[in-house]
SEDO-568869 format. One line per field, with one value per residue (C-alpha): residue number from 0; residue in three letters; x, y, z. Coordinates in nm, 4 decimals, decimal comma. Example, Ala and Ser with C-alpha at 12.3 -4.5 7.8 and 13.67 -1.06 7.14 Angstrom:
% residues 2
n = (0|1) $
res = (ALA|SER) $
east = (1,2300|1,3670) $
north = (-0,4500|-0,1060) $
up = (0,7800|0,7140) $
END
This chain:
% residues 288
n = (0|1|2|3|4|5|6|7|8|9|10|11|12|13|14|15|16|17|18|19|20|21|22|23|24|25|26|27|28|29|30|31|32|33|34|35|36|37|38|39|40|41|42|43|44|45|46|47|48|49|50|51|52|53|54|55|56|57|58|59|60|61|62|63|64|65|66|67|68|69|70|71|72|73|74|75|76|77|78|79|80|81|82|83|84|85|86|87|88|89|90|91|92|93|94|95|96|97|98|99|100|101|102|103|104|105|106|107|108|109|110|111|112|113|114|115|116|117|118|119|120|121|122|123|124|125|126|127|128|129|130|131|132|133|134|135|136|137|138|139|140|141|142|143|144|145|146|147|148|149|150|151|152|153|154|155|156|157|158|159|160|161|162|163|164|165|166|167|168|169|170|171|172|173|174|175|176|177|178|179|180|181|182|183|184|185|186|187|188|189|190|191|192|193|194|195|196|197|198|199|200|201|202|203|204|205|206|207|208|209|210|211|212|213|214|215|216|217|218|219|220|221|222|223|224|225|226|227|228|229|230|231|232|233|234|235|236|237|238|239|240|241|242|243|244|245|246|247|248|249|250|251|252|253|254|255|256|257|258|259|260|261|262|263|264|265|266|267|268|269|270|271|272|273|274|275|276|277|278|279|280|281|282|283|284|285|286|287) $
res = (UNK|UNK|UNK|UNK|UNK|UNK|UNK|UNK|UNK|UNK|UNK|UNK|UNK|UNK|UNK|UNK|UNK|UNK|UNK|UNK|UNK|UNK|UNK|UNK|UNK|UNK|UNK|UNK|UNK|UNK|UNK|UNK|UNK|UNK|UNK|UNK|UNK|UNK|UNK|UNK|UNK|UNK|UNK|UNK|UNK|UNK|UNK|UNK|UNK|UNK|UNK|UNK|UNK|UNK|UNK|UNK|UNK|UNK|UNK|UNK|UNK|UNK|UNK|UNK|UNK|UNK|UNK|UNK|UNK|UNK|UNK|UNK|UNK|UNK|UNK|UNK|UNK|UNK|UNK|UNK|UNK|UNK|UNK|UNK|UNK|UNK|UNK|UNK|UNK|UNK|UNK|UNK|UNK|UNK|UNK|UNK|UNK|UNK|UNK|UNK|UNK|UNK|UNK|UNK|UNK|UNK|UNK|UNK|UNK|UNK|UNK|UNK|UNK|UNK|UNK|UNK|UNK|UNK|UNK|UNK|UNK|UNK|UNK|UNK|UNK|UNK|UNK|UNK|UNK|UNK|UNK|UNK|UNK|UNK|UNK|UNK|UNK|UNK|UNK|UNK|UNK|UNK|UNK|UNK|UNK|UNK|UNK|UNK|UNK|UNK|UNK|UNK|UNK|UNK|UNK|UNK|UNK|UNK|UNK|UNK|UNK|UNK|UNK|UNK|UNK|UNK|UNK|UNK|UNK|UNK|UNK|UNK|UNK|UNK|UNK|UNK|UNK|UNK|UNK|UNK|UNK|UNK|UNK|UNK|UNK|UNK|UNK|UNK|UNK|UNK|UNK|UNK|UNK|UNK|UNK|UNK|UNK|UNK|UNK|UNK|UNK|UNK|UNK|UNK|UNK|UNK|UNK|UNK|UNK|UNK|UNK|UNK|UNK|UNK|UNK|UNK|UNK|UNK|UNK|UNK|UNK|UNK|UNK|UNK|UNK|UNK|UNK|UNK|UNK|UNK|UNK|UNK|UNK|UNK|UNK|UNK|UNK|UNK|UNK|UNK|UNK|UNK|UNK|UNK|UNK|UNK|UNK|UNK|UNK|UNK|UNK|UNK|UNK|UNK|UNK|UNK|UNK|UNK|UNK|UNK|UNK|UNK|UNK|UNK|UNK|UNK|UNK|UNK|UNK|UNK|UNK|UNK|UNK|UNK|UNK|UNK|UNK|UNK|UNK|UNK|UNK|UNK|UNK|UNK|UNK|UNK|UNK|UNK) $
east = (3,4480|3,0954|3,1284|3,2492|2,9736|2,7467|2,8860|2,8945|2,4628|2,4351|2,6698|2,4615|2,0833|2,2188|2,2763|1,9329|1,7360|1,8990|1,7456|1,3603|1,5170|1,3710|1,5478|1,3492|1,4662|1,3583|1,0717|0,8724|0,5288|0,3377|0,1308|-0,1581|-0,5295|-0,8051|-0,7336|-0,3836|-0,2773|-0,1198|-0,2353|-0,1536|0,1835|0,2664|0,1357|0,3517|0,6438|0,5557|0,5763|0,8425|1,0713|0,9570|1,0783|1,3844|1,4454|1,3020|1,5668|1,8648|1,7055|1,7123|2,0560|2,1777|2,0036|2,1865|2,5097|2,6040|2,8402|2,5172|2,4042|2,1518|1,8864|1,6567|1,2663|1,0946|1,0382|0,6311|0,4206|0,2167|-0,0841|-0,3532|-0,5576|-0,6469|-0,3561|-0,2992|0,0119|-0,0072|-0,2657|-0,1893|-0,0543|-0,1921|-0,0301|-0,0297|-0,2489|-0,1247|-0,2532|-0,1981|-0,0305|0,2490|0,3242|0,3298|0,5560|0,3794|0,3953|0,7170|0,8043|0,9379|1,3357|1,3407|0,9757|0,7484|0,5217|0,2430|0,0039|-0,2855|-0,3796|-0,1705|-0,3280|-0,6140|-0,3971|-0,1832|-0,4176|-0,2514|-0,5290|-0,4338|-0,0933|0,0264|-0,1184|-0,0144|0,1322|0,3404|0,6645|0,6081|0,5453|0,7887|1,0252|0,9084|0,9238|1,3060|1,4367|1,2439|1,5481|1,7209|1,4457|1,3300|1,6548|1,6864|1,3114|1,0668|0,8047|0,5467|0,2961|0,0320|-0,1608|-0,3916|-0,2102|0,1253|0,0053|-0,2512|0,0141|0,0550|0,4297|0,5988|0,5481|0,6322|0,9174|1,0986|0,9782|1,3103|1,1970|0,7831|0,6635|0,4283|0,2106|0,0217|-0,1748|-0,1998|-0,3091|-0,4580|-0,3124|-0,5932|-0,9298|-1,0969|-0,8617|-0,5913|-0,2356|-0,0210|-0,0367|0,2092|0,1839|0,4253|0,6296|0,8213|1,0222|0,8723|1,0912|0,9443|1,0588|0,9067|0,5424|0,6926|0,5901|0,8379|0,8957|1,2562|1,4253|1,3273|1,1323|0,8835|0,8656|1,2549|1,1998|0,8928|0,9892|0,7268|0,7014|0,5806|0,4130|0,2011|-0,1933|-0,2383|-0,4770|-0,5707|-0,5125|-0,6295|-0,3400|-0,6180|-0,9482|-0,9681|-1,2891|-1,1840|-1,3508|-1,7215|-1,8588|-1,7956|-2,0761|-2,3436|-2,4551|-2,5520|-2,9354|-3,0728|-3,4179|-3,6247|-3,4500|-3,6257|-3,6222|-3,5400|-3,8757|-3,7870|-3,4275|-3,4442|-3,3531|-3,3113|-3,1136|-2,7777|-2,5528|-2,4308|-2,2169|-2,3666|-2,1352|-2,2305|-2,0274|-2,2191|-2,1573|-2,1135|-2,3247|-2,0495|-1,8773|-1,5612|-1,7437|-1,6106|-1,9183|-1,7671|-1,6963|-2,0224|-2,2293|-1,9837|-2,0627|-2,3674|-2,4287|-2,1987|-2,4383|-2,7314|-2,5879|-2,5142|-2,8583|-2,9993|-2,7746|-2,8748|-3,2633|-3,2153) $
north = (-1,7337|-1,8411|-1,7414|-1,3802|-1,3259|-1,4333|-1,2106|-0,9261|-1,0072|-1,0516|-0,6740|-0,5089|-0,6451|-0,5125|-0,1874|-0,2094|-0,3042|-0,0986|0,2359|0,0204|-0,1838|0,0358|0,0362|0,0114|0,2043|0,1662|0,3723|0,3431|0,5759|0,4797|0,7403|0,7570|0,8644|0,5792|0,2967|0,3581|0,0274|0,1664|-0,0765|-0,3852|-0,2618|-0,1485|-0,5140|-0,6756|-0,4696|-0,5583|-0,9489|-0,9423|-0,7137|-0,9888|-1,2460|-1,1312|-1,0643|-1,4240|-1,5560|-1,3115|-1,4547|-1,8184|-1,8007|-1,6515|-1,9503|-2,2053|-2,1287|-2,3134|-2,0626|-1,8366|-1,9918|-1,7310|-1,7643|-1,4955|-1,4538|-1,5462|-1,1453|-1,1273|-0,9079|-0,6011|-0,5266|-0,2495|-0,4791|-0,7908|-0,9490|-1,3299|-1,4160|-1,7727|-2,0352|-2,1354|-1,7881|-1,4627|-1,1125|-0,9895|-0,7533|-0,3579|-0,1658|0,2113|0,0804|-0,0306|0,2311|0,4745|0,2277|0,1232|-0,2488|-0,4377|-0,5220|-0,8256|-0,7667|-0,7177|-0,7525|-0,5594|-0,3084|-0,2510|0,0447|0,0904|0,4703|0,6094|0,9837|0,7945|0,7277|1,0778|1,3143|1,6613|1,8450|1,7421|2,0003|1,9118|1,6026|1,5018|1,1430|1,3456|1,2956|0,9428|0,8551|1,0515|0,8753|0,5475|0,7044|0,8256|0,5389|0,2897|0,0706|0,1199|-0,0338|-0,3040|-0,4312|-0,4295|-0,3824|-0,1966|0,0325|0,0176|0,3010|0,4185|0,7145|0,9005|1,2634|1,2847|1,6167|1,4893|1,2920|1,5014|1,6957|1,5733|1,1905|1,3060|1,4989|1,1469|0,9761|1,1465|0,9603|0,8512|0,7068|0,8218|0,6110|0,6410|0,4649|0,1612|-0,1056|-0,4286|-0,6105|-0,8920|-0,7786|-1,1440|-1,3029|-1,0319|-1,1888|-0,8991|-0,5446|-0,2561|0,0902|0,4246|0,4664|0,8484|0,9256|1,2572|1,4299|1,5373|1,8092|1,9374|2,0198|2,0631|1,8609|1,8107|1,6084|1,4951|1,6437|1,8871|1,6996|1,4385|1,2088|1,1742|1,0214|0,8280|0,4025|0,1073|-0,1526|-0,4774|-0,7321|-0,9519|-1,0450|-1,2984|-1,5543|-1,8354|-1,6694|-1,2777|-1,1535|-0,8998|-0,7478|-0,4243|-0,4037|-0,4466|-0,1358|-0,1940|-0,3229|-0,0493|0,1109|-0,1330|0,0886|0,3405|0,3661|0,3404|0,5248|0,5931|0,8001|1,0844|1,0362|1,3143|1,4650|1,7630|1,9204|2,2339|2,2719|2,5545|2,3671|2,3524|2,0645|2,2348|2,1218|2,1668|2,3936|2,1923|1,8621|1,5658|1,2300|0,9744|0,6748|0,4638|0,1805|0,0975|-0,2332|-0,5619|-0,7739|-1,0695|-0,8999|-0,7695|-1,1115|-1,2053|-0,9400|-0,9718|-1,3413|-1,2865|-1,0106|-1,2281|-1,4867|-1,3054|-1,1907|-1,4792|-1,6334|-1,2963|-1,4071|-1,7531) $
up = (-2,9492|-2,8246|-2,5084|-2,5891|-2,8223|-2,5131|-2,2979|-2,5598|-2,5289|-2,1986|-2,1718|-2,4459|-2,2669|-1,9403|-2,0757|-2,3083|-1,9513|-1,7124|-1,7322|-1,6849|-1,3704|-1,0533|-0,7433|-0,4322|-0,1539|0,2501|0,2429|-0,0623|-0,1585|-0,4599|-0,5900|-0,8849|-0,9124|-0,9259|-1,1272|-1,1880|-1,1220|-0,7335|-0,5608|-0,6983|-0,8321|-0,4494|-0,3138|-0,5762|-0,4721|-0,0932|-0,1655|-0,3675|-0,1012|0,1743|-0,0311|-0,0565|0,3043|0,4206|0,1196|0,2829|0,6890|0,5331|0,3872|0,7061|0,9281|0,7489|0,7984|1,1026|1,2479|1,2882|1,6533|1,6808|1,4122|1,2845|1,2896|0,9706|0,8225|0,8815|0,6421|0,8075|0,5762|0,6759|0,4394|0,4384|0,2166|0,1137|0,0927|-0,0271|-0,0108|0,3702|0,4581|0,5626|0,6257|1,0215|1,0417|1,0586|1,3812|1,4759|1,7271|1,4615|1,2814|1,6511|1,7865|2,1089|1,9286|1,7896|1,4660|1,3471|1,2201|0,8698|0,7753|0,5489|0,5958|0,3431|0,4241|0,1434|0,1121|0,3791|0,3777|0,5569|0,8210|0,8149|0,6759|0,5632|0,6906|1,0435|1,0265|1,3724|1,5086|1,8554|1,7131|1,4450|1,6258|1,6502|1,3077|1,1729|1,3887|1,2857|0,8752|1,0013|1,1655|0,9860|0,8936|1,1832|1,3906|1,1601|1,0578|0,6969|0,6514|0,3769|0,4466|0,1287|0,0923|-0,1597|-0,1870|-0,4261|-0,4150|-0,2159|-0,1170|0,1126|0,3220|0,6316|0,5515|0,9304|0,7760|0,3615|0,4960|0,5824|0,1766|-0,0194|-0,3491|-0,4590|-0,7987|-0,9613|-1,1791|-1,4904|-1,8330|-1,6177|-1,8849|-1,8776|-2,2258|-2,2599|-2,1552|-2,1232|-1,9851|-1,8265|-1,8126|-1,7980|-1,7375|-1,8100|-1,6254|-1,6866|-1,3845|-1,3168|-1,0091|-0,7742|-0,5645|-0,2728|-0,0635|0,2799|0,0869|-0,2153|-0,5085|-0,7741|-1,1226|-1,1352|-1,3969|-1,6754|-1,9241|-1,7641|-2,0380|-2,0185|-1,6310|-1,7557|-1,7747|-1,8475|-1,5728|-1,7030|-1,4400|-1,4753|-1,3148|-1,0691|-1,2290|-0,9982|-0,7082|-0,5542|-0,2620|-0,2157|-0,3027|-0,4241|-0,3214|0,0880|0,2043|0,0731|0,3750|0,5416|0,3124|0,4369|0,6962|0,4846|0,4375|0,0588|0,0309|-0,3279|-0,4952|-0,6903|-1,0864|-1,3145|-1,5450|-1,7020|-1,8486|-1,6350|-1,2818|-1,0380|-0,7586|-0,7359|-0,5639|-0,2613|0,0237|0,3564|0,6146|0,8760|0,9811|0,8447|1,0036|0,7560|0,8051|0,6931|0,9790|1,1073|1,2840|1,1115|1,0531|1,1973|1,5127|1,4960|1,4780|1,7754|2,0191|1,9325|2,0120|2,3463|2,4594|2,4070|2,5955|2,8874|2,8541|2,8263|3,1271|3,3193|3,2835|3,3894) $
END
């Protein structure tokens, strides 16, 4: 008698949870504007997907009538991830995702704003075949492997690399539950459909598709920062600014239509010091 009236729960829970349990397919696109929660739900999804593919490699090594063992699935971050306290994720190159450089069988890729990389404004790019090839054949080549993307605006995803993402969520009301100390967080999650450059909400009435994913905030530990671009501000000059003395104005803000060169850098400050100090001392090997 007990154990049907456990498994009557367990039935009835199963049916309660399923419609909030999201499945994750091969290629994966996170979408949401700024402070949506994107990126850390996306980085969670990426370490939890590579997780379960080193469990699946493990439990595939031990069997001893597997003589050929597989790789350890390696994590390809275009940021600077922490995976654990002794591990790091491989770092993502261009080279990766155009497929001039291997990757590991059944690993995870994580790529943080992804129109940066495949910018829509760039229609036909002379790498567009390649990436969408890589986007296409993605599972073939890894494996078994995930591709995890996030993005502000689908839209601005270049269409010969969207084409190839058949299902993106979108997310929303991101939430942090305890503002002093934050131990959880819940965000609205609702699939997008997208078709060649055609956005679309999946079915007729959004809130209908809309589900609330519950995860919780790492506390001791950061796998990233969100922060990771903000040296590549340092470069840019700060002068006195001018202070405001009367309500009225006649200028407008106006966009220049010339091309302005941002003052921003793509030099890593560590590299930086490094050159640096092996140019001085050739330099200073030159002289003597």
């Amino acid at each position: 008698m007990i154990f049907w009236i456990a498994l009557t729960v367990i039935i009835l829970f199963f049916i309660f949870v399923k419609p909030y349990i999201i499945h994750y397919d091969t290629v994966i696109l996170f979408t949401g504007g700024l402070g949506s929660g994107k990126s850390l739900v996306s980085s969670s999804i990426a370490l939890k997907l590579l997780k379960k593919n080193r469990f699946k490699v493990w439990w595939y090594n031990i069997k001893p009538w597997h003589r050929k063992k597989k790789p350890k699935p390696l994590l390809y971050s275009s940021i600077p991830f922490r995976i654990s306290r002794k591990e790091w994720a491989t770092q993502l190159t261009a080279s990766h995702m155009l497929m001039t450089a291997q990757i590991s069988p059944m690993s995870v890729v994580f790529v943080d704003e992804i129109s940066l990389f495949l910018d829509q404004m760039t229609i036909k790019f002379p790498a567009s075949d390649n990436v969408e090839e890589f986007a296409t054949l993605f599972r073939h080549y890894t494996k078994g492997g995930y591709l995890v993307m996030n993005t502000q605006n689908s839209n601005k995803v270049n269409f010969h690399f969207r084409y190839c993402v058949n299902e993106a969520l979108n997310l929303m009301h991101f939430k942090k539950w305890l503002p002093f100390l934050p131990l959880f967080y819940t965000v609205r999650v609702r699939n997008i459909s997208l078709a060649d450059d055609i956005k679309t909400i999946e079915h007729d009435n959004k809130e209908d598709n809309m589900r609330l994913l519950f995860g919780f905030m790492p506390l001791f530990r950061r796998h990233y920062d969100t922060y990771c671009f903000s040296d590549r501000y340092r470069t840019v000059p700060a002068r006195r600014e001018k202070i405001y003395s009367k309500l009225k104005t006649c200028k407008l803000l106006k966009c220049p239509n010339t091309k302005v060169t941002p003052c921003t850098t793509s030099v890593d400050p560590e590299e930086a010091k490094a050159l640096e100090a092996v140019s001085s001392a050739k330099n200073g090997g030159g002289k003597t």
